[in-house]
C-alpha positions in Angstrom: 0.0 0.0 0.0 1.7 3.4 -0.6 2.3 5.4 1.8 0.3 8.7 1.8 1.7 12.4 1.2 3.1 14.3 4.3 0.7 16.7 5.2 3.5 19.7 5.2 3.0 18.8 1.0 -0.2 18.2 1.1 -0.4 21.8 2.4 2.0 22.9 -0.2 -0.3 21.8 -2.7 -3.1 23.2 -1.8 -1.5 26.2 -1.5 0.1 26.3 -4.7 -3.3 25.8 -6.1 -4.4 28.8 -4.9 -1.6 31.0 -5.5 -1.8 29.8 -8.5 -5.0 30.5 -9.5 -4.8 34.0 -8.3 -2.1 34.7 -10.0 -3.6 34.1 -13.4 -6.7 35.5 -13.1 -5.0 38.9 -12.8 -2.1 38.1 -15.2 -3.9 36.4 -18.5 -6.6 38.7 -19.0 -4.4 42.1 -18.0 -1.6 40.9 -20.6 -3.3 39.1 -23.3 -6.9 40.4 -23.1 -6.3 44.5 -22.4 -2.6 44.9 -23.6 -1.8 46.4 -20.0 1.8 44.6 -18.8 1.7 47.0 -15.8 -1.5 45.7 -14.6 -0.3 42.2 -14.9 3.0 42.3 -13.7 1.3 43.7 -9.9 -1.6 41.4 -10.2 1.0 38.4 -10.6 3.4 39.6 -7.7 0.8 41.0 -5.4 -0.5 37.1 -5.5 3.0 35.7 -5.2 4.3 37.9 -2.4 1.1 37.4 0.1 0.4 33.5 -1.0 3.8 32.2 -1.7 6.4 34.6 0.2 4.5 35.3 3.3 3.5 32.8 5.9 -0.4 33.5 5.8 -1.4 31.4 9.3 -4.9 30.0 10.1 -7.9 29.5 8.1 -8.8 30.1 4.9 -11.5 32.6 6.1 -8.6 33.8 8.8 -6.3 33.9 5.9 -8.7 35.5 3.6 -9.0 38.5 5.9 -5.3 39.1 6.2 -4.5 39.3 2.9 -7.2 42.4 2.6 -5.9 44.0 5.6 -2.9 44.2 4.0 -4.0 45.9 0.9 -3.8 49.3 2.1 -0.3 48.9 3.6 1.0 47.5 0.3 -0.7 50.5 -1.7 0.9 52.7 0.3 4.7 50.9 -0.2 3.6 50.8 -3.7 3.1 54.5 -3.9 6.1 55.0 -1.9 8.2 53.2 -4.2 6.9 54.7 -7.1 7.9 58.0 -6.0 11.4 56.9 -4.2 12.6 55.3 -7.9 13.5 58.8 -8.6 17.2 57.7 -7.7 19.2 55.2 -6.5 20.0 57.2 -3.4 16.2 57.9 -2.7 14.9 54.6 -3.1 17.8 52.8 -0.9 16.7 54.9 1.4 13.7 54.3 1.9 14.5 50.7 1.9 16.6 51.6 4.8 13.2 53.1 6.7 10.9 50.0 5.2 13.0 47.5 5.8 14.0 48.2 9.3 10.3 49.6 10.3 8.6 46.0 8.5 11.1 43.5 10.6 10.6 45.5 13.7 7.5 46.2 13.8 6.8 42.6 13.1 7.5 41.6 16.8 4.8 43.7 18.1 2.3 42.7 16.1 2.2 39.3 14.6 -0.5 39.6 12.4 1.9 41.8 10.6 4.7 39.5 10.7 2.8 37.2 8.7 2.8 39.8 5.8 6.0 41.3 6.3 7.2 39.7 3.1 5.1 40.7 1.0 4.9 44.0 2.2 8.6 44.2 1.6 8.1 42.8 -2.2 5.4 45.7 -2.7 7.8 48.4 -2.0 11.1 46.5 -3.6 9.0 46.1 -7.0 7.8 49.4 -7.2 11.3 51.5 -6.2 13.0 49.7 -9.5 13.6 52.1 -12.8 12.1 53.0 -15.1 10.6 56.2 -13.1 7.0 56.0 -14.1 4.9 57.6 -11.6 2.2 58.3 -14.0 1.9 54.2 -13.8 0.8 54.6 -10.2 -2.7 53.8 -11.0 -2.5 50.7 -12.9 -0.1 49.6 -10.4 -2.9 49.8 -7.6 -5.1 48.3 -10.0 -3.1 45.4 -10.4 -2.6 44.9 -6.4 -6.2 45.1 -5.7 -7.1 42.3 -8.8 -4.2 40.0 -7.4 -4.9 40.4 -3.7 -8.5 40.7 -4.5 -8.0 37.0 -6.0 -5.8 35.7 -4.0 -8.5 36.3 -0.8 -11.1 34.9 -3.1 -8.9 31.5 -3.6 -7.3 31.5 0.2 -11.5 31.5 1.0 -13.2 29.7 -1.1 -10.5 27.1 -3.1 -9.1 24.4 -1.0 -9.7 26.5 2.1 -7.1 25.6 4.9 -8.3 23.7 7.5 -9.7 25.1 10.9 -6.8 26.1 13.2 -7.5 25.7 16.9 -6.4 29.6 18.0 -4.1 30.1 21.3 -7.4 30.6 23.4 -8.8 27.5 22.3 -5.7 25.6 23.0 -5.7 27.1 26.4 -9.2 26.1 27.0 -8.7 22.7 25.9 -5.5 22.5 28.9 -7.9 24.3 31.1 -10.3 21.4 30.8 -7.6 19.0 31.5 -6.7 20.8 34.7 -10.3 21.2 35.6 -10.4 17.0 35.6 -7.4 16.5 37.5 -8.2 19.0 40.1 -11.9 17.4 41.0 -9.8 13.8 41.0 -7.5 14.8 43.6 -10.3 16.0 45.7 -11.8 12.4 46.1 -9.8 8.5 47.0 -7.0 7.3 44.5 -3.1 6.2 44.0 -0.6 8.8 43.2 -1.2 8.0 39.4 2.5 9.2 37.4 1.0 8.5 34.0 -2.0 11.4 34.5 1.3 13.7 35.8 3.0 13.1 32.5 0.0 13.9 30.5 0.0 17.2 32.5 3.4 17.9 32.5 2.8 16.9 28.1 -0.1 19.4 28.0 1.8 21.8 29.4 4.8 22.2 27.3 2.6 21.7 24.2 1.3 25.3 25.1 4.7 26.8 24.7 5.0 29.3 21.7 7.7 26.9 20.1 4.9 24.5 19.6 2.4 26.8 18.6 2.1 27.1 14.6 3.4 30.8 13.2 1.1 33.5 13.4 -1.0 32.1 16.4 1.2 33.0 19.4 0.1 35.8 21.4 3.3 37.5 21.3 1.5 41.6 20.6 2.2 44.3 21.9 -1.5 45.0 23.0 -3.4 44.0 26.1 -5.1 41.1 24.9 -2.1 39.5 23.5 -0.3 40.0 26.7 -3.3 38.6 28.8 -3.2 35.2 26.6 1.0 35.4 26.9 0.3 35.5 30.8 -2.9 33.1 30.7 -0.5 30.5 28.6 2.1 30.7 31.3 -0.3 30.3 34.4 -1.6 27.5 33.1 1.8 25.7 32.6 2.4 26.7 36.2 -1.1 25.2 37.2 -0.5 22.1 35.0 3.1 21.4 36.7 1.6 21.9 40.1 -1.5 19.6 39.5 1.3 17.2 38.3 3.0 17.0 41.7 0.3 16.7 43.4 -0.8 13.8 41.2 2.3 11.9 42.3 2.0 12.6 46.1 0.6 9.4 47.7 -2.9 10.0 49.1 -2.8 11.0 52.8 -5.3 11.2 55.4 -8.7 13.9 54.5 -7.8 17.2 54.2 -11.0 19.6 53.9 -9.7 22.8 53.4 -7.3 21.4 50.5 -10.7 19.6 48.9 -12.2 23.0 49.4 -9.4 24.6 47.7 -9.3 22.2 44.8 -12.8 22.2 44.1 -13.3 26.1 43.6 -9.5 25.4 41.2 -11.7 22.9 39.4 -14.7 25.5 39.1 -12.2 28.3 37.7 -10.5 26.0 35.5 -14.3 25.3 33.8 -15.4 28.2 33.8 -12.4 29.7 32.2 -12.3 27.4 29.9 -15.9 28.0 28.3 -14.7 31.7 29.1 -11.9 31.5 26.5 -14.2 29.7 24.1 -16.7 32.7 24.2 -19.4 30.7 26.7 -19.3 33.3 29.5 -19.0 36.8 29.8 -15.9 38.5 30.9 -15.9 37.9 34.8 -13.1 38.6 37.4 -11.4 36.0 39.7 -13.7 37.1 42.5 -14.5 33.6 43.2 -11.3 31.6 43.2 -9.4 34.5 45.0 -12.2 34.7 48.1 -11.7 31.0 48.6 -8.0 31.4 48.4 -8.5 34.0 51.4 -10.3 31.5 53.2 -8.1 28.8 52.5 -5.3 30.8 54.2 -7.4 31.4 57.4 -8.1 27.8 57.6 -4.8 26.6 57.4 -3.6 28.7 60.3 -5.5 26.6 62.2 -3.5 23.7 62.2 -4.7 20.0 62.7 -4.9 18.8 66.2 -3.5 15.0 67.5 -1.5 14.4 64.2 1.2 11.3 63.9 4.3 12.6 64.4 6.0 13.5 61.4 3.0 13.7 59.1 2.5 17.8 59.8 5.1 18.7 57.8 4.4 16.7 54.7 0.5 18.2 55.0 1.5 21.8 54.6 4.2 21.0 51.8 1.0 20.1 50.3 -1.1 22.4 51.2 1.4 24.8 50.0 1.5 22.9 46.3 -2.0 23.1 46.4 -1.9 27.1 47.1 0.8 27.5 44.3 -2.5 25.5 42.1 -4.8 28.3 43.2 -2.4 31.1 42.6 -2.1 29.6 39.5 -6.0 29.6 38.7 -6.2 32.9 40.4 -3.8 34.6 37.5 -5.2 32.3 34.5 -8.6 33.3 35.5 -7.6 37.7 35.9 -5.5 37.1 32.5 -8.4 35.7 30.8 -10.8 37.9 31.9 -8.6 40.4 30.6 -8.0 38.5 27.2 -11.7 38.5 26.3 -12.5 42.4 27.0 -13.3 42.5 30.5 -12.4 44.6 33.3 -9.2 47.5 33.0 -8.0 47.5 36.3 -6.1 45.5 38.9 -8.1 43.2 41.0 -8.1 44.5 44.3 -6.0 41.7 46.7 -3.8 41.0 43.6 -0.5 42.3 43.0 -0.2 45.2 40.4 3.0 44.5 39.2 1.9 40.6 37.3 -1.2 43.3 35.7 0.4 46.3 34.9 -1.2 46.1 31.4 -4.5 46.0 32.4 -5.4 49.9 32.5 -2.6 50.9 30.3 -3.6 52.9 27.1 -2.8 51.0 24.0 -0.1 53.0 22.9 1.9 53.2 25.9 1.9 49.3 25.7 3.4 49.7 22.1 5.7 52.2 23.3 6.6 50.1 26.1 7.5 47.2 23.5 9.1 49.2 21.3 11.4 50.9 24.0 12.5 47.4 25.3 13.5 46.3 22.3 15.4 49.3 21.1 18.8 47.6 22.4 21.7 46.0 20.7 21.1 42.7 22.6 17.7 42.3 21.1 17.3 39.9 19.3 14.3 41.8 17.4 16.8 44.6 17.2 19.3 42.6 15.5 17.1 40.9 12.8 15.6 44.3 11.9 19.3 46.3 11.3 20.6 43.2 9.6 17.2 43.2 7.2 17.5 46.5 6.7 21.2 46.8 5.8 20.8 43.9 3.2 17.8 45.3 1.3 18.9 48.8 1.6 22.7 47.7 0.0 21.6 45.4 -2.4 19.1 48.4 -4.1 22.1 50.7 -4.4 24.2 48.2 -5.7 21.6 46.9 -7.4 20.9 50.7 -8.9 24.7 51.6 -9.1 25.2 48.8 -11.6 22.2 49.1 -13.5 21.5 45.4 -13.3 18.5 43.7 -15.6 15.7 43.1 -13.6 17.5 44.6 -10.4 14.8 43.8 -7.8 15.9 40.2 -8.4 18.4 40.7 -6.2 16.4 42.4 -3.3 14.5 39.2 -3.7 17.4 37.1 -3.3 18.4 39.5 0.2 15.0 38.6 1.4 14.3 34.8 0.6 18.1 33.6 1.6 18.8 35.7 4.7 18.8 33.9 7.9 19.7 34.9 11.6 23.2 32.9 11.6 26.0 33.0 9.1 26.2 29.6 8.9 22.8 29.3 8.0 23.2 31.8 5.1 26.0 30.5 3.6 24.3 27.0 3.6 21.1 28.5 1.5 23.0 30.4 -0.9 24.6 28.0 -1.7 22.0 25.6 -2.2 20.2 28.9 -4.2 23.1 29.4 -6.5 23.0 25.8 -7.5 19.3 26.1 -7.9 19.5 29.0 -9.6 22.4 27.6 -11.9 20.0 24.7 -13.0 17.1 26.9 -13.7 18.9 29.3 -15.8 19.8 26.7 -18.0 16.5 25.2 -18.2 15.1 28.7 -18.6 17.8 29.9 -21.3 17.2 26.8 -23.6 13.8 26.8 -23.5 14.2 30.5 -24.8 16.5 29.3 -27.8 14.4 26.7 -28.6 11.1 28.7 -28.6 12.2 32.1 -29.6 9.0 34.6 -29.8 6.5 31.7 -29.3 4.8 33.2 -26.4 1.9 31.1 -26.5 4.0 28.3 -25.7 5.2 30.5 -22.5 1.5 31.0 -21.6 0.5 27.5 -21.8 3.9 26.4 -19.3 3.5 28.6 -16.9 0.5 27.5 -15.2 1.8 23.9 -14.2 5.1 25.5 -13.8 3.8 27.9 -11.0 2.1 24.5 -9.8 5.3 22.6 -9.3 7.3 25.3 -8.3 4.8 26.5 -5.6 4.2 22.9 -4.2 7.8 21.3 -4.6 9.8 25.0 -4.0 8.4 24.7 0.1 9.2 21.4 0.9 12.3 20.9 -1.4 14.2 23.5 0.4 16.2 26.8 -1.9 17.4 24.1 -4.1 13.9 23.5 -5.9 12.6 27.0 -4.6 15.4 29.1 -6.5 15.8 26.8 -9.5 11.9 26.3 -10.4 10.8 30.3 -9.4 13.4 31.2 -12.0 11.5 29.3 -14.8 8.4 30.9 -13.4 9.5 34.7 -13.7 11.2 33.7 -17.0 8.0 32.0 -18.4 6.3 35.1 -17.2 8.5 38.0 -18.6 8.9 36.1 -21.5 5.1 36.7 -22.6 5.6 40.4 -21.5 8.3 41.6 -23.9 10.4 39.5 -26.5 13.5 37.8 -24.5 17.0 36.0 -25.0 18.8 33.6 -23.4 20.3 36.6 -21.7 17.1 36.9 -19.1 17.8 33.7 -17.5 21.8 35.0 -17.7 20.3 38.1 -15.2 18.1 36.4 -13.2 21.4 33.8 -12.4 23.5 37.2 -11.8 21.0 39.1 -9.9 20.7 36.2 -7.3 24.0 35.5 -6.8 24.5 39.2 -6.2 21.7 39.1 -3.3 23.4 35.7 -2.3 27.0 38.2 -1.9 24.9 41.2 0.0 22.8 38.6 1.8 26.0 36.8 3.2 27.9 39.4 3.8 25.3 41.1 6.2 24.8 38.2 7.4 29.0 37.6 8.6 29.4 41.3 9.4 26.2 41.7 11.6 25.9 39.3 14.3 26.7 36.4 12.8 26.4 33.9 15.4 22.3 34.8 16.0 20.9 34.0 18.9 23.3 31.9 19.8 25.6 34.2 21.3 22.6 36.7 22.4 21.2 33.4 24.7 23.8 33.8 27.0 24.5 37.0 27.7 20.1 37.4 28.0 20.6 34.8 30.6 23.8 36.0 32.4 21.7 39.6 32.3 18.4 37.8 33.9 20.5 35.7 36.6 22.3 38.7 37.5 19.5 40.6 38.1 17.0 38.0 39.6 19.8 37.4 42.6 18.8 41.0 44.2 15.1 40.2 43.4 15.4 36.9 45.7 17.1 38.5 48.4 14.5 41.1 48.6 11.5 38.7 48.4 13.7 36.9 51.3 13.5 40.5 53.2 9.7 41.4 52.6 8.3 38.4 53.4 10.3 37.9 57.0 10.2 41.9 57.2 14.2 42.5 57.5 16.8 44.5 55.8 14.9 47.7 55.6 12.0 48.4 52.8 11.8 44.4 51.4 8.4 45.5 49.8 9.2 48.2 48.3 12.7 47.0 47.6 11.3 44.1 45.7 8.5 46.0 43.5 11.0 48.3 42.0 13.4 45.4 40.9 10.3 43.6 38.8 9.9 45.5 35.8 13.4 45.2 35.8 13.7 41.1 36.1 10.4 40.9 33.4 12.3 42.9 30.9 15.2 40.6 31.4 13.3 37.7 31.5 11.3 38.5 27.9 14.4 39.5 26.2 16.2 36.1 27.3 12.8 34.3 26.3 12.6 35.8 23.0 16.7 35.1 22.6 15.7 31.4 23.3 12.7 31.4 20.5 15.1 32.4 17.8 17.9 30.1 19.0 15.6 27.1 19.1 14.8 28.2 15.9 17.8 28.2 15.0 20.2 24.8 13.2 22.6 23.4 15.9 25.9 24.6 15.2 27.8 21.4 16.7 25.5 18.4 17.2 27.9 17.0 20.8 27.7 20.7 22.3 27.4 20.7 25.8 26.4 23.7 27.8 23.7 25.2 30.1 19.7 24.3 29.6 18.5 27.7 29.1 14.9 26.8 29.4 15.8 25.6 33.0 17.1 29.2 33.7 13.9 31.1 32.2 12.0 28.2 34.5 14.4 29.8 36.9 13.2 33.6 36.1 10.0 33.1 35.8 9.7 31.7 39.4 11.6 34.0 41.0 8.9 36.3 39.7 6.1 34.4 41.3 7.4 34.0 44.2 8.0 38.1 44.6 4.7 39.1 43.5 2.9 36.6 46.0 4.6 35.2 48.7 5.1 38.9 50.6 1.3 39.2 50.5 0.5 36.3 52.1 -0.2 36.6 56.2 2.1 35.5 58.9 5.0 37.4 57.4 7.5 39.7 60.1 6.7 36.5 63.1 9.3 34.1 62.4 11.3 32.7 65.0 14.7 33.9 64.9 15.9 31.1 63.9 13.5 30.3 61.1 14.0 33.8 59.6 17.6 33.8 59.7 17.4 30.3 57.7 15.1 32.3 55.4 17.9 34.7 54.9 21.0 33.2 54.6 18.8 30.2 52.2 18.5 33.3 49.5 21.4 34.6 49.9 23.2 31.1 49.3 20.7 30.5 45.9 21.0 34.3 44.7 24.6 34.5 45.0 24.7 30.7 43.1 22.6 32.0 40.3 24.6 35.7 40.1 28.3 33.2 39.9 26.4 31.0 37.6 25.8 34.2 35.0 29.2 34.3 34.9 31.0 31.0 35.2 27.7 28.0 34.9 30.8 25.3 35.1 32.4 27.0 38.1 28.4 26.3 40.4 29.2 23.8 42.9 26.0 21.7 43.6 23.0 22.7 45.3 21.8 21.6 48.3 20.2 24.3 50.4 19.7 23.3 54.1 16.8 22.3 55.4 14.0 24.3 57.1 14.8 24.0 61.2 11.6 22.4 61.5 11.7 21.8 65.9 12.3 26.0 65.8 10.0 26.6 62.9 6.7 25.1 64.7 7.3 27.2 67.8 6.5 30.3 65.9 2.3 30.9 64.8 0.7 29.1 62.9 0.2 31.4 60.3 4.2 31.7 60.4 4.9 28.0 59.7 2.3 27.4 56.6 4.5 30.4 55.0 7.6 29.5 56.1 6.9 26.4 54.3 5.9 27.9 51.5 9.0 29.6 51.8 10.7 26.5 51.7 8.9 24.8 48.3 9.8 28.4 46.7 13.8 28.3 47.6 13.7 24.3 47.1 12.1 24.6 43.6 14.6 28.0 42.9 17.7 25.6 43.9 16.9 22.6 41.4 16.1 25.3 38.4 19.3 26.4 39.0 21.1 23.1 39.5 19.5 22.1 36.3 20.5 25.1 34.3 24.2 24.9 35.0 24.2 20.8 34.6 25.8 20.5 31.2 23.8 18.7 28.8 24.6 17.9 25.1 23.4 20.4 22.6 21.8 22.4 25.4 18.7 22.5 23.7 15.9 21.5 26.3 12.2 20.3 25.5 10.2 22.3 23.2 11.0 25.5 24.9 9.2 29.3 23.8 9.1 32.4 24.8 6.3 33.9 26.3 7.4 37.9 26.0 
């Protein structure tokens, strides 16, 4: 029986059925029907650039919709172009401004980054000679019949399948959680196979595993919500793990309690996300919370020896669930147009966003990533510099079809070197290949262009579904038959047109390579570990603050520790977005060894939790002395581990922070000892992050990590 297609070419082919389709509905009549090459030349492109270049994610409807979103944009590039083609200088340019504005603006918006490409192709084919802005017009014309068509066809031909969105993967988790929270509530075995599927779910929400175009990674408040939602319910997922492999102990009603409303919020947010239930706060889930805490003070009465200590390590895992719930539920709320202020009882800092005006979050986005160790940054100057040299050079030698080469700059370029190099080289030998093809097929059929029109069609077929799949190779060598087949029915040819379509791409390969050796070369490779150092250096003070607020020493701990978060988030998202583009990324040496980065974001990221909820909790500043001086000196030992660890990961001796003085910890309140064990959980789970990050590990690559900026 023969095995069936993949579906990454079954997807190909769909695709290339509708690009294709587009395409010639513009191009045939425009060309052969009204005489108007202008008109046909955009119509063709317009339907390449946004169905072939650009990475259209979700439906077909979804897809549909983006494409006519973006008409406007491209008409103005278009216009911009036309006018900028002046001269060389003018048009370079503004390649400069679109290039670098396109690539960054991209990362607060992905909508847009799905489009970028095409956007780019807009403006690139438009700033080429001859001067013509009198052609403006049938230019437009042209982008609205191609784009017009391609919408049509992304709609209505072959549609893409349904794509489950970020909230509905959420929901689906949610729904999950909501199960394993009511099952811990009743009789059963610690069960490690419905902890794996948790711990499974979880990491399947990471952005890494998310298809392009449907991680919330905008710079707007509902995108942040679902980026905040998405990593609460990891957190929840990890926690209802644990719990799932604790052996089942003796009745504990305020945990059941505590579980059950966890159970409730999970539900409810799920149908929530789904568009089931309006916009409601954690009210709920955070009063029971409140009166979980007051019930726990009260501790059990007549216990076994030995067992109390084990019962609020679990009690505390079971808080850390509801904190959990309590900041998946907020975000959501958020998320689906609800409430734009803090919850009173919840710290400000994890919902900053909430009542911000939608341009100070951009600005805020924008401003964090204006830095050289950006990785955002970085990808933007090194776009920019490659389009913006390759149309002067381009201009400055007069090349044949010049904006071949700006192509070339933006199809081959990659984030490494390495990576470059390896596609233009595959390119050139495509390219070689399909400049032969294309220069004897011109000998052979000389002015015959209805020969030319008839090829094209199943050329654009095979060039659209093989070109994907095949890698530059195929992509290069069959889209040069393509835009030879095409200008060969616009104007009489030679041989010489596939001679500057091989020339103009290995000039973009030159500019493309270059670019990419002169401006940071190594990618994110090199940007991982210095986001990392950055974050472990500044999360040590953050720890040692927490450590002060919550046993009310060393001064202003609350204050102390709210100033340093904006700080540690900042550091955190640019080391999370570092790691998105290094996973990304090809491995440079397959037996590398070094540290597991997503183990150090782990790290971050609870650091973070712990300082934005464990100094609200009550019984803080009534520690016995020598509980709080274990408190202390605990954080200090783990803070001044990670800040030598940002430095030198080898040079980390092993972990093993002491444990809590349990015979001095139970003579302080009640209150006192539930937090000083959650405490405890917080410093335990900081020290085997930490361990874990420096362990060396081969490739350092770690399970489907993302970021969540």
């Amino acid at each position: 029986m023969p095995k069936p297609p993949s579906p990454e070419l079954t997807g190909a082919v769909r695709r290339a059925v509708r690009v294709t389709v587009a395409a010639t509905i513009g191009f045939y009549p425009a060309e052969h029907l009204l005489g108007q090459p202008v008109v046909a030349v955009y119509a063709l492109f317009s339907a390449i650039a946004f169905g072939a270049l650009s990475p259209l994610p979700g439906s077909g409807r979804t897809r549909a919709a983006t494409v006519l979103r973006a008409m406007p944009a491209a008409a103005v590039l278009i216009g911009l172009g036309t006018a900028l083609a002046v001269a060389t200088w003018a048009a370079a340019a503004g390649m400069l401004v679109v290039g670098f504005v396109l690539t960054f603006g991209a990362a607060c918006a992905p909508r847009l980054a799905a489009v970028v490409p095409g956007l780019q192709l807009c403006y690139i084919l438009a700033c080429f000679p001859p001067y013509e802005p009198g052609t403006l017009p049938q230019r437009l014309i042209g982008l609205a019949v191609g784009a017009t068509a391609l919408a049509l066809c992304e709609a209505l031909l072959l549609p893409a399948p349904w794509q489950p969105s970020y909230a509905d993967r959420l929901a689906e988790a949610l729904d999950l959680a909501a199960g394993a929270a009511r099952r811990l509530t009743g009789p059963g075995d610690a069960d490690a196979g419905a902890a794996a599927l948790l711990r499974e779910r979880g990491r399947a929400l990471r952005f890494s595993q998310q298809p392009g175009g449907s991680r919330p990674t905008g710079a707007g408040r509902r995108d942040r919500a679902l980026a905040q939602a998405g990593s609460a319910t990891r957190r929840l997922l990890d926690q209802l793990a644990a719990l799932t492999e604790i052996p089942p102990g003796p009745v504990d009603v305020p945990s059941q309690s505590l579980l059950r409303g966890t159970a409730a919020t999970c539900a409810d947010t799920a149908d929530l996300l789904r568009g089931r239930r309006p916009a409601t706060g954690p009210e709920a889930i955070v009063e029971m919370t409140e009166q979980f805490l007051v019930e726990r003070a009260r501790l059990p009465e007549r216990r076994p020896e030995g067992t109390l200590h084990p019962l609020l390590r679990r009690r505390s895992t079971v808080l850390s669930a509801a904190v959990a719930a309590v900041t998946v539920r907020t975000a959501a709320s958020l998320a689906a147009g609800g409430r734009r202020r803090s919850v009173p009882g919840l710290p400000h800092e994890q919902f900053w966003y909430a009542g911000e005006p939608a341009v100070r979050l951009w600005l805020v986005r924008v401003t964090g990533n204006l830095t050289r160790h950006s990785v955002v940054f970085q990808n933007a100057v090194r776009t920019m510099l490659g389009l913006a040299l390759a149309r002067l050079v381009a201009g400055s030698l007069d090349l044949t079809h010049g904006f071949w080469v700006l192509l070339a700059v933006l199809t081959l370029g990659r984030t490494t070197a390495g990576a470059t190099w390896s596609a233009v080289r595959s390119a050139a030998v495509g390219t070689l290949l399909g400049a032969v093809v294309a220069g004897a097929l011109v000998i052979g059929a000389g002015d015959a262009t209805t020969l030319y029109a008839l090829l094209l069609v199943p050329v654009m077929l095979v060039a659209f579904s093989v070109g994907p799949v095949g890698g530059p190779v195929w992509a290069q060598g069959l889209f040069t038959l393509v835009v030879s087949l095409a200008f060969a029915q616009l104007a009489p040819v030679t041989w010489r047109l596939a001679e500057a379509r091989l020339v103009d791409v290995l000039t973009g390969s030159a500019i493309g390579l270059m670019c990419g050796l002169l401006a940071w070369p190594s990618g994110a490779r090199a940007e991982i570990r210095r986001g990392v150092a950055a974050l472990l250096r500044t999360t040590g003070p953050l720890v040692r603050a927490t450590a002060d607020a919550v046993t009310g020493t060393g001064g202003h701990g609350d204050e102390v520790a709210r100033g340093m978060l904006p700080v540690t988030l900042h550091r955190l998202q640019i080391a999370e977005a570092a790691y998105a583009q290094y996973r990304a990324e090809p491995v440079p040496h397959a037996g590398e060894d070094g540290p597991d980065w997503l183990a150090a974001l782990n790290y971050g990221s609870r650091v973070l939790t712990g300082a934005y909820w464990l100094p609200r909790e009550r019984g803080a500043r009534s520690f016995p002395p020598g509980a709080e001086r274990w408190v202390r000196e605990t954080a200090r030992h783990i803070a001044a581990a990670g800040e030598r660890a940002a430095d030198r990961p080898a040079a980390v001796p092993p972990l093993h922070p002491p444990p809590l003085p349990w015979s001095e910890a139970r003579t302080g309140p009640p209150a006192a000892l539930s937090l000083l064990v959650d405490v405890e959980v917080w410093l335990h789970a900081l020290a085997r992050d930490l361990e874990t990050t420096v362990t060396a590990r081969p490739g350092a690559r770690a399970d489907g990590g993302g970021a969540e900026g």
